[in-house]
N, C-alpha and C positions, 0 to 999 in steps of 0.2 A: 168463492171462486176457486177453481181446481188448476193450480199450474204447474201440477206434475213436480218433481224434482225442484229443485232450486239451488242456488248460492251467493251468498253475498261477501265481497271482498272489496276492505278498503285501504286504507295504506298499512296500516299495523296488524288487523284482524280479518280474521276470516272463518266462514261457515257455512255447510252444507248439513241439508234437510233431501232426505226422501218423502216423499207422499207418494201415496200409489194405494188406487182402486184396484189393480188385476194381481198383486204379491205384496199383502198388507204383513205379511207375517218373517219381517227381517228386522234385524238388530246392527250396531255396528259394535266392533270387537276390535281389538289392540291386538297386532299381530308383528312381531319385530318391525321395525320402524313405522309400521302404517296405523291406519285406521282403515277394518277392512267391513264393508257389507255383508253380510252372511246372511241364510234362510234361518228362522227359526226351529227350536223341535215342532211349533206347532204346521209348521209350508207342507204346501204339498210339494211332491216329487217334482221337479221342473231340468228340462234342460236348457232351458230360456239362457243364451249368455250375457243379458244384460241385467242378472241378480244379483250377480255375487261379484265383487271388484273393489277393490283398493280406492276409496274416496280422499284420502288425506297422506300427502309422502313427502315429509321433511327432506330436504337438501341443504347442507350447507346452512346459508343464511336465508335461505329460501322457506318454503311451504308449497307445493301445489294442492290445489283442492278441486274434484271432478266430479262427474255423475257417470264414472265408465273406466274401459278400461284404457281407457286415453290416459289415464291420469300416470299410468305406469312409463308410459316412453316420451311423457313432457317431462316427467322427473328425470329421467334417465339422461335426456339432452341438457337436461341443467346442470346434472355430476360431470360431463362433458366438456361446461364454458360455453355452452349455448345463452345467447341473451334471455331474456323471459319471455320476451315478445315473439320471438321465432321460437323458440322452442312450443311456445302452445299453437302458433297458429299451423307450423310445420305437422304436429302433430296431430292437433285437428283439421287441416287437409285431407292428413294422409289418411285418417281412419272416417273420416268421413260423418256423416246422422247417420243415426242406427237405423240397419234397416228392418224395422218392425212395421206392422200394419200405420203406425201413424208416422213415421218416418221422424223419429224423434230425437228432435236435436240434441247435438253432444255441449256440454258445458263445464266451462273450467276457469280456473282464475291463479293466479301465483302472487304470494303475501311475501314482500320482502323490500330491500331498498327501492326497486319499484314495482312496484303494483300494476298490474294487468287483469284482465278477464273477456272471457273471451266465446261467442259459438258458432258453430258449424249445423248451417240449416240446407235443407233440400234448395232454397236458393241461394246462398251464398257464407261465406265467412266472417267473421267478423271479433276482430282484437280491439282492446283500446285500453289505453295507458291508465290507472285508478287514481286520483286524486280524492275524493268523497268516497264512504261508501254508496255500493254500486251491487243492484241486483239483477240476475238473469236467471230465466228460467226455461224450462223445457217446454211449456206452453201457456198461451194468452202474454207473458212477460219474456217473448224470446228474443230481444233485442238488448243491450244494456241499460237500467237506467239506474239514477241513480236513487239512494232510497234512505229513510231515515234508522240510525243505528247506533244509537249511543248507548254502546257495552264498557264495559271491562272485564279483562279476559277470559279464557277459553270457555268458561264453564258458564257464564253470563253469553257470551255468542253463541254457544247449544241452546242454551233454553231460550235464548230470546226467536232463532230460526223455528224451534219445534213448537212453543206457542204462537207464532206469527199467524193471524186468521185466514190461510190457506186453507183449503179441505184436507183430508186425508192424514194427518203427519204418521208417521211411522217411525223414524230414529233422525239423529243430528247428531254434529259434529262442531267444533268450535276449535278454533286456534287464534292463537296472540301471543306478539313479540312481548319477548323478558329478555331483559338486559341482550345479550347477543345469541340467544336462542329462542325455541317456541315452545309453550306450552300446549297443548292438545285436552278435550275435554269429547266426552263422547251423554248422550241424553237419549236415550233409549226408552223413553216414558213409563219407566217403571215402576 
């Protein structure tokens, strides 16, 4: 089954996967505090703006993790003192599903004292508090549910997204609380 994009966030951990039939050829990359999506050398030229963006942006005690560039001004509301819950739904409001030929939903989640995740579809929004993990996707899975996930840390929640039997995988990303910060792990299937 192809469900585009995905991520799965539960109280402690979290992780995002690209899959993608139309730009198979991206990596993710450590860039000052983030984890960013980039083109490969091998991508063709694109000015597509939903290839290249910031998937992973530590705050504080926090983590957001996204498929866009939402993921930059839910973190930015959390450096703020924005709650987690507002900060992502405000965000994803405000920026809307992308507006590509399939009208594809935006998705995000924030890993910290509480847990959230959250999307923004051509009919409506939707947050909600994480207790389990909890996956959403950008299609066939675009609603929350929640899903089976027994990792340990970041680098066990990358591989576990980018092997998960979705079609397509292309790169992943993994994060998990340590002591009072997070560790980040990036699987690029190299």
């Amino acid at each position: 089954m192809y469900v585009g994009r995905f991520l799965v966030v539960g109280p402690d951990i979290g992780a995002y996967r690209v899959s993608s039939r139309s730009f198979p050829h991206r990596k993710i990359v450590e860039r000052d505090d983030a984890l960013t999506v980039v083109p490969t050398d091998a991508a063709d030229e694109t000015d597509n703006p939903y290839v290249s963006y910031n998937c992973v942006r530590p705050v504080g005690e926090r983590v957001v993790v996204g498929n866009g560039s939402h993921t930059d001004p839910i973190a930015e509301k959390l450096a703020l003192g924005y709650p987690a819950r507002d900060a992502l739904a405000l965000s994803l409001l405000a920026l809307d599903f992308e507006k590509d030929d399939y009208d594809t939903p935006r998705i995000a989640g924030v890993v910290g004292p509480q847990s959230f995740i959250g999307t923004v579809r051509r009919d409506g929004l939707v947050v909600e508090e994480v207790t389990e993990p909890t996956l959403v996707a950008t299609y066939e899975k675009d609603s929350p549910e929640p899903t089976e996930f027994d990792v340990e840390g970041a680098k066990e929640a990358a591989s576990a997204v980018y092997e998960r039997e979705f079609e397509h995988p292309v790169c992943a990303a993994g994060v998990a609380r340590v002591g009072g910060g997070f560790e980040t792990a990036i699987e690029n299937g190299d």
